[in-house]
N, C-alpha and C positions, 0 to 999 in steps of 0.2 A: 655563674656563681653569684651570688645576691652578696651584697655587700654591707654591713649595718654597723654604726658608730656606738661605743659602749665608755661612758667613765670609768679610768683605772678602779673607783672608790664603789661602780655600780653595781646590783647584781639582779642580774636580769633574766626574763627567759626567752629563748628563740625555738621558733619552731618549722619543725622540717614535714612536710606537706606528701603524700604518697596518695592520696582520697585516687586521685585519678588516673593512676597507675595500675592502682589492685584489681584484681576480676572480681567478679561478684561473691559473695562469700569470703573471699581471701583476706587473712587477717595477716596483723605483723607477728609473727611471734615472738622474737629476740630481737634486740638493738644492742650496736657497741658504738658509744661515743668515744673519739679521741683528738685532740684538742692539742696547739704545737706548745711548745715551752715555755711556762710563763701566762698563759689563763688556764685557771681550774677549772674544772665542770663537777659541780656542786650534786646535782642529779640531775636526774633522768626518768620520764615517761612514758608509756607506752600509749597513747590514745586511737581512738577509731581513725585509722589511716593516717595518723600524725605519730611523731615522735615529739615533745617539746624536752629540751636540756636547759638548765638552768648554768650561770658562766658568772666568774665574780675574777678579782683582781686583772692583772693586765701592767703594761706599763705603757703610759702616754705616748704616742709618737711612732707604737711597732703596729704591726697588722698579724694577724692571725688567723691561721686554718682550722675551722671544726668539721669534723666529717661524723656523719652516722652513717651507718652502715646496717642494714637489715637484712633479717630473713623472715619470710612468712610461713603461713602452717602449708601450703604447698610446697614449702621447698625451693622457693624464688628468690636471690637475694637481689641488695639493689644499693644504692652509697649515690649521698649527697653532700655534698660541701659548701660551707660560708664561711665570707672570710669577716673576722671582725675587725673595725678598725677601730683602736683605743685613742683617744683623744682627753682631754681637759675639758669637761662640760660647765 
């Protein structure tokens, strides 16, 4: 699980990689971001084998789980998680 440091004040986007996962032709079709207590997820995109979530607030000093979770037009689903760490930038 990748790890990436975020200011409480920041709002940023992270992105979650699938390019080399999918079969040929295989697209995402649905995504559910959820994100633990305390960071929002602002939005969310569907891109060519990526997912990118945008993340704002936090409190300094905690660490946090995002997971996206997918399914594709075949019918395959799949869940990745980062953890963010909030710090004072």
């Amino acid at each position: 699980m990748n790890t990436y440091k975020k200011d409480p004040s920041a709002v940023l986007d992270y992105q979650f990689d699938w390019t080399d996962w999918l079969a040929t032709s295989e697209t995402i079709a649905t995504k559910t971001i959820t994100a633990s207590t305390g960071l929002t997820v602002d939005s969310s995109t569907i891109g060519t084998g990526t997912v990118t979530v945008w993340l704002s607030s936090g409190t300094a000093g905690t660490k946090y789980t995002v997971a996206c979770l997918i399914t594709t037009n075949q019918g395959r689903t799949d869940e990745r998680s980062i953890t963010i760490q909030c710090l004072n930038r």
